[in-house]
N, C-alpha and C positions, 0 to 999 in steps of 0.2 A: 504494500500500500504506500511504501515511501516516496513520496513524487507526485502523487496520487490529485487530479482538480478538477474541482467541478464538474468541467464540460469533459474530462475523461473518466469519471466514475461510469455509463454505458459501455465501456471496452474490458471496465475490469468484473462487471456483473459477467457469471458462467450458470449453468444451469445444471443444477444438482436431481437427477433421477431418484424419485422414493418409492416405496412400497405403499399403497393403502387401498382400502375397497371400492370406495366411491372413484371409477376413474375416470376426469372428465376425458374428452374426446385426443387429446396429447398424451393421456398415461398422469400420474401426479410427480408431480416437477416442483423445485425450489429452486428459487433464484438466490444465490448468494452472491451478496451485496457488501461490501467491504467500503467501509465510510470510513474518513480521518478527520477530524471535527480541529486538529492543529490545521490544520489547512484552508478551512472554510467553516461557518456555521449554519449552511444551508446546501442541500443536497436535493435537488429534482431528479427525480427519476419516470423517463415517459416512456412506458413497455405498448407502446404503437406498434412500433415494429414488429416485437415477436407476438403481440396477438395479430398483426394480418399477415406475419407467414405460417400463423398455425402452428407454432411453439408455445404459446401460452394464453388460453383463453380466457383465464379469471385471476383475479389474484383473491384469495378470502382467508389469508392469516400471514402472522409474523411471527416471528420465534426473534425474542431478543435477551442479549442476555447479560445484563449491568451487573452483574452479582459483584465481582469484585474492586466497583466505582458506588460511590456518590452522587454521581452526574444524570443529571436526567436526559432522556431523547423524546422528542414530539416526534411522532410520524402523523401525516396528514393525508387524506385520500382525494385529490385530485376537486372534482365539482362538486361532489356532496358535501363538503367542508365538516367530513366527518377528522377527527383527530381528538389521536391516542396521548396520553404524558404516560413513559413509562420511566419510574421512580426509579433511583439510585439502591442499589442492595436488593434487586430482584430481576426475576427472568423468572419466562413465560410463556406462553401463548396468545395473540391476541386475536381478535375476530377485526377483520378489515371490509367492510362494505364500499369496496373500490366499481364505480363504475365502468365499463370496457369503453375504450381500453385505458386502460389504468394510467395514472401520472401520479406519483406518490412523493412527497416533499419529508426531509428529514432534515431537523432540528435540534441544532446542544451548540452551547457557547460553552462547555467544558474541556474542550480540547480533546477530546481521548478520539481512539482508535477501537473500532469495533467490527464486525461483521453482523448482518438480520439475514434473516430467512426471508423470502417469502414466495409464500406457497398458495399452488392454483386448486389446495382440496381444506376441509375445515375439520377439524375439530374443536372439541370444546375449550372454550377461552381458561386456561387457568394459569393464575401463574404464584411466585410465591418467593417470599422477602428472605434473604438471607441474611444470616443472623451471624 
């Protein structure tokens, strides 16, 4: 991630293959997403692309994981002006209600370096604070 801006965060997301039962139409997929929050404090992500070549047709969770920061991150979903605060000392799952195709904004003036998930199948939101 060192080097890592803005307008090249799209080059460094890769698409991670999973296992689950619900499988939308591409199989279930995670996009791993590699943010450096030293570099900028605002991160857009527009997955146009891979939903109209058929790579990725929904996004409906995030897996994040601050467990060993303080810092919190907003993620925000594009035109529903739906957004998540996930708190410092936990990691989770969250439920994303991203309309297609998706544009996803990420959020920390903490400085840290992190990777999210995000995935085109849902399960249940839970996440939980470490201690």
């Amino acid at each position: 991630m060192s080097g890592s801006t803005p307008e090249a965060l799209s080059q460094l997301v890769r698409i991670a293959e999973t296992q689950n039962l619900a499988q939308p139409p591409e199989g279930s997929v995670a996009l791993v997403v590699p943010l450096d929050f030293s570099l900028a404090t605002d991160y857009e992500l527009d997955l146009t692309q891979l939903s109209e070549s058929g790579r990725l047709s929904l996004c409906q969770l995030a897996w994040v994981d601050l467990s060993a920061t303080d810092a919190t991150l907003s993620i925000q979903c594009g035109s529903n002006g739906q957004t998540i605060v996930v708190k410092g000392r936990t990691q989770g799952y969250y439920v994303l209600l991203c309309p297609n195709p998706a544009v996803v904004t990420f959020n920390s003036t903490a400085g840290i370096r992190l990777t999210v998930l995000l995935c085109n199948f849902d399960l249940d939101c839970v996440h939980w604070r470490n201690l």
